[in-house]
N, C-alpha and C positions, 0 to 999 in steps of 0.2 A: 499453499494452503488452499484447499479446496472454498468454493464458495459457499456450500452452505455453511460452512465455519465460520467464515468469515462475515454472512450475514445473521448468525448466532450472535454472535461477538458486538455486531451492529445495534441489532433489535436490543442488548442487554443495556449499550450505551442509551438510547431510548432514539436512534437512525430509523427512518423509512430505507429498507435495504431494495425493493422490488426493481427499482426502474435504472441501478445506478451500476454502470461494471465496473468492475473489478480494482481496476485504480481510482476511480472517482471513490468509489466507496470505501476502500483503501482509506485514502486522503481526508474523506469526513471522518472516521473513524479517528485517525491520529489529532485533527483538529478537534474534536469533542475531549479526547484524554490530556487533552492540553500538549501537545505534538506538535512539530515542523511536519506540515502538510508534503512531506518530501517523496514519498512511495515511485519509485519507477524511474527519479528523476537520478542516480547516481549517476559517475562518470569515471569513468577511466576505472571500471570495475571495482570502487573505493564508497565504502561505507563508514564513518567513524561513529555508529551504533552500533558495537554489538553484542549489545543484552537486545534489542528491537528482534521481536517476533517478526515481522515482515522481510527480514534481512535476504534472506532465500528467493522468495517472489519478486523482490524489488529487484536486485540485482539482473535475476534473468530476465525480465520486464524492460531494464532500463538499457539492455545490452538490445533489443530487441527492437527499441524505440531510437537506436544511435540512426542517424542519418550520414550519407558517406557522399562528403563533396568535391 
């Protein structure tokens, strides 16, 4: 999802979207709709949401964010 969508989406919840990327605002976003602040955070390419709108973004986001030890 693009960002201005998703700072749409914000501003509607009543978010200051300006200063926040994309996960953190993510993340307020699903805490305001009464949500697990979980955005970015999946693992092992496994989501067990999938009616969530964010499902698509989080996923590539959280493959992105694995760290390799």
């Amino acid at each position: 999802m693009k960002m201005q969508d998703i700072r749409k989406i914000a501003q509607k919840n009543g978010l200051k979207a300006s200063r926040l990327n994309k996960t953190l605002l993510v993340k307020q976003i699903q805490i305001t709709e009464g949500n697990f602040d979980c955005f970015a955070t999946a693992s092992n390419d496994y989501c067990d949401q999938p009616a969530c709108i964010w499902q698509d973004d989080c996923l590539k986001l959280a493959k992105k964010t694995v760290t390799v030890s």
